[in-house]
C-alpha positions in Angstrom: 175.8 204.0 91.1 176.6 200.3 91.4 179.3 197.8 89.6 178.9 198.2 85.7 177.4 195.1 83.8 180.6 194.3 82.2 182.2 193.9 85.9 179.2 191.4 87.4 180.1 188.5 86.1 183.5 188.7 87.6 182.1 189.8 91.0 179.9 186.9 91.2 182.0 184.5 90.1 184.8 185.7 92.9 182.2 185.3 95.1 181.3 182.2 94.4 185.0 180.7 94.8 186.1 182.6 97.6 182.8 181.3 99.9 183.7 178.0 99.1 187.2 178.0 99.5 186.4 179.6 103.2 183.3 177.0 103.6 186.4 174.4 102.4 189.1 175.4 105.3 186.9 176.9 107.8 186.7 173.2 109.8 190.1 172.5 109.4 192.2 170.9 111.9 195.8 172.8 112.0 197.6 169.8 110.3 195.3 169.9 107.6 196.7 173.3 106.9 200.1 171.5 105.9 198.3 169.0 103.1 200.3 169.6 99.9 198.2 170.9 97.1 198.9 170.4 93.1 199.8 173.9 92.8 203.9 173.4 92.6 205.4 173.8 96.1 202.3 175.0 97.9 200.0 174.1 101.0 196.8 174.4 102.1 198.1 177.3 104.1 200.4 179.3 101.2 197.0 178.7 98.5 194.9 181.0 101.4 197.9 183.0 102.4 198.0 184.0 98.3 194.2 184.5 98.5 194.2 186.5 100.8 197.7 188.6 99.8 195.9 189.3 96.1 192.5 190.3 97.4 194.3 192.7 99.9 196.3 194.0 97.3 193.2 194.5 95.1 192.2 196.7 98.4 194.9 199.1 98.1 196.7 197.2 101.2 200.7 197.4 101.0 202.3 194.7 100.3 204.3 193.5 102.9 208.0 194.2 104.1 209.7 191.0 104.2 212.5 189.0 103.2 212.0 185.7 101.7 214.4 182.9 102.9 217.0 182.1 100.0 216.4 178.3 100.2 212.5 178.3 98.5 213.5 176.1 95.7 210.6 176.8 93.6 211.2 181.0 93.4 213.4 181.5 90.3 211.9 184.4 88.8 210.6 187.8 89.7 207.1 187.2 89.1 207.5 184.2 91.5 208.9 186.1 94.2 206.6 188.8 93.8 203.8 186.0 94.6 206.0 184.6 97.5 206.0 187.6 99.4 202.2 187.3 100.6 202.7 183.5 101.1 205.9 183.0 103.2 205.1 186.2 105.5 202.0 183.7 106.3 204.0 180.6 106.4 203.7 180.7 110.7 200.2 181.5 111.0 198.1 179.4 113.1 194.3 177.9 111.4 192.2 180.5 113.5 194.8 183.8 112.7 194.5 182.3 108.8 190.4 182.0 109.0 190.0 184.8 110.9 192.2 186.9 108.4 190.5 185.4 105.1 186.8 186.0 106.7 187.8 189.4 107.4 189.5 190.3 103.5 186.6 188.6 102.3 184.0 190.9 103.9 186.0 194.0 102.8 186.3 192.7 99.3 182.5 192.5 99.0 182.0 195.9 100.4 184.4 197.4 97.9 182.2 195.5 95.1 179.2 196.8 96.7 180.5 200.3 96.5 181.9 200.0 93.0 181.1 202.7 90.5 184.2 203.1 88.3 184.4 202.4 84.7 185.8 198.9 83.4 188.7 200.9 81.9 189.9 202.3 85.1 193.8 202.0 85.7 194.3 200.1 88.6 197.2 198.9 90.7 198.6 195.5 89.0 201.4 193.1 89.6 204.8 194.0 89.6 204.5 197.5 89.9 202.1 197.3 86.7 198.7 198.9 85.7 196.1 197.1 84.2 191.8 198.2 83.7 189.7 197.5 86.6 188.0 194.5 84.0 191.0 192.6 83.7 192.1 193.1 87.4 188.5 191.7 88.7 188.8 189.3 85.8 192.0 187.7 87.0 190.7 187.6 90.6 187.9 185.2 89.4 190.0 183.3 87.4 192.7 182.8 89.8 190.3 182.2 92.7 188.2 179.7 91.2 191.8 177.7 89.9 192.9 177.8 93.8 189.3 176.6 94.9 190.4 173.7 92.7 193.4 173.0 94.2 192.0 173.1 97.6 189.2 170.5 96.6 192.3 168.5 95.2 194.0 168.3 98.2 191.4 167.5 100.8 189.7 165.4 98.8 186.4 167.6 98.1 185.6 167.3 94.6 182.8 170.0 92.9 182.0 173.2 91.5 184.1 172.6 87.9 180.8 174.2 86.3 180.6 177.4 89.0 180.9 180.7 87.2 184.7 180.8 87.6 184.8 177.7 85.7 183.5 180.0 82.7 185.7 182.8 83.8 188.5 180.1 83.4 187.5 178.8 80.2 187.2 182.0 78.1 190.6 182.7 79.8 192.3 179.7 78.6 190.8 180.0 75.7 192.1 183.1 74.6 195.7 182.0 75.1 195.2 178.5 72.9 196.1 180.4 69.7 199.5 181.4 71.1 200.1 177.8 72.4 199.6 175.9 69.0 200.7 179.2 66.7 203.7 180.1 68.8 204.9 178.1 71.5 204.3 174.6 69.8 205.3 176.0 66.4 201.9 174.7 64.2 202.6 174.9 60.7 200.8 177.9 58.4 197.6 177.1 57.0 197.3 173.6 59.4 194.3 173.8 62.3 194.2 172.0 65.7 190.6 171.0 67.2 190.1 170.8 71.0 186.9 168.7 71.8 186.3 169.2 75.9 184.1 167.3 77.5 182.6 167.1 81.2 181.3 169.7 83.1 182.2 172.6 80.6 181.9 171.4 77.6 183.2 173.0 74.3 184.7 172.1 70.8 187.4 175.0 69.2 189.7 175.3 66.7 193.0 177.0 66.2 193.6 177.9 62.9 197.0 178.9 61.8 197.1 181.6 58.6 199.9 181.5 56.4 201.8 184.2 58.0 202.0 181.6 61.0 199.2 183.9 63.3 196.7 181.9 65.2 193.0 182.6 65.9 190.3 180.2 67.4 187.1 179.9 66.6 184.0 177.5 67.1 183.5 175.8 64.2 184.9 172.3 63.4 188.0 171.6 61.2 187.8 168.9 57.9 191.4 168.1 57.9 193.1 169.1 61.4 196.8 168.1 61.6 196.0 167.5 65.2 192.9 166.6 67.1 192.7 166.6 70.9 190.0 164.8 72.9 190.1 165.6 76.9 188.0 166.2 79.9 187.4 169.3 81.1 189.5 168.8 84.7 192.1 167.7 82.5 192.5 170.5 80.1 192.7 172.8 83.4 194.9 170.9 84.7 197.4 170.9 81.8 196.8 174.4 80.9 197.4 175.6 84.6 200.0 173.4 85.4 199.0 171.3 87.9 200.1 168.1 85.9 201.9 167.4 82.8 200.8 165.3 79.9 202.4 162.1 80.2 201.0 161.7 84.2 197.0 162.3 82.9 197.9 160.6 79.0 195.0 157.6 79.7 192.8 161.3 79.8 193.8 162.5 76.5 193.4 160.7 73.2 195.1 162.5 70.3 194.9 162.1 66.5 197.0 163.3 63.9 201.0 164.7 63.6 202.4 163.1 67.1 205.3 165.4 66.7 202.8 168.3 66.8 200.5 167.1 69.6 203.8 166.5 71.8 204.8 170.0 71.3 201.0 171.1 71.8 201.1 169.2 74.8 204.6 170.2 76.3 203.2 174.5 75.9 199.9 173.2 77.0 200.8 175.1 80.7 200.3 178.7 80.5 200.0 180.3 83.9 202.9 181.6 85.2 
């Protein structure tokens, strides 16, 4: 047997990402190991030490023992010391031992892909003690490996692949969640629909539409009357959604059109990975 059709597209597009994030740091002096990325609080170093701590886990690897020093600023929550754990008991490595390490997960992750038979819907070891299908596991992997390639490329200055297959992993991704961020979190009004119009390298044009029990749904087809229209690049939007920046650094990106109260509140949820 081999990996199911449903699971392929997540395969490849891991693939994709992780070769080029170890094409990225494989000539890497050890200072450049230190360069700050835009994910919050991270180096080059802690964005490969995470890399390689999720694709391990996704192994069946245990998670390390270790103690994480009190003074990390940016842990306030479980989830972000659960994510800590595989970065800090890196913090120390030297460029070859990190390398070395991410050449050798990433030759064990594409054997067990190789070897995959199960079913999409397989259980299978998640975060925090969780369980989640195989699809959304490998699905996450792409997504979250193709964001860190980003980051990377940010911080050493290598710009490319925002139209790779995890690009498309990412955007069906982000997607998904938009109806939550203009429904829920920025409080859109029943009956009222928001347009997103992405340009770039991924290119799309969706709206939210809000029902009058205040539930949110997005489609593809263009709104007559929006109460907010948004107008953005496609770096941008990931950006924002992921984090990396907050609207009022990239604002000469975005141009907005309708209820400014709205788009603000749009705009301030925009971020929804954790």
């Amino acid at each position: 047997m081999s990996l199911h059709p449903t699971l392929q597209p997540y395969a490849d597009a891991w693939t994709h990402s992780v070769e080029a994030i170890s094409e990225l740091v494989q000539p890497l002096p050890e200072g450049e190991w230190n360069r700050r990325t835009p994910c919050p609080a991270w180096s080059v170093r802690d964005v490969i030490s995470h890399v390689i701590g999720l694709d391990c886990e996704a192994l069946g690897d245990p998670r390390p023992i270790h103690t994480l020093p009190r003074d990390l600023y940016h842990v306030t929550n479980e989830q972000q010391r659960y994510m800590e754990m595989q970065v800090d008991v890196r913090r120390h490595h030297t460029a070859p031992e990190m390398t070395s390490e991410l050449e050798y997960t990433i030759i064990r992750r594409n054997r067990q892909l190789r070897n995959e038979s199960r079913d999409p819907d397989t259980m299978v070891r998640g975060q925090l003690g969780t369980e989640v299908t195989l699809e959304t596991s490998m699905r996450m992997r792409a997504f979250d490996v193709w964001v860190h390639e980003q980051d990377l490329r940010a911080a050493l200055g290598r710009p490319g692949n925002l139209d790779s297959p995890g690009a498309y992993v990412a955007r069906d991704m982000l997607l998904a969640l938009l109806p939550k961020v203009v429904a829920k979190d920025a409080g859109a009004p029943p009956n009222s629909a928001v347009v997103f119009d992405v340009h770039g390298p991924v290119e799309f044009l969706r709206t939210v539409r809000v029902d009058a029990e205040g539930r949110g749904t997005v489609d593809g087809a263009p709104s007559l009357g929006p109460a907010v229209s948004l107008a953005l690049d496609w770096e941008t939007y990931v950006r924002l959604a992921c984090g990396r920046v907050t609207a009022d650094v990239v604002a000469d990106r975005i141009k907005a059109e309708g209820d400014p109260e709205l788009t603000a509140a749009i705009l301030l949820a925009f971020a929804v990975t954790p």
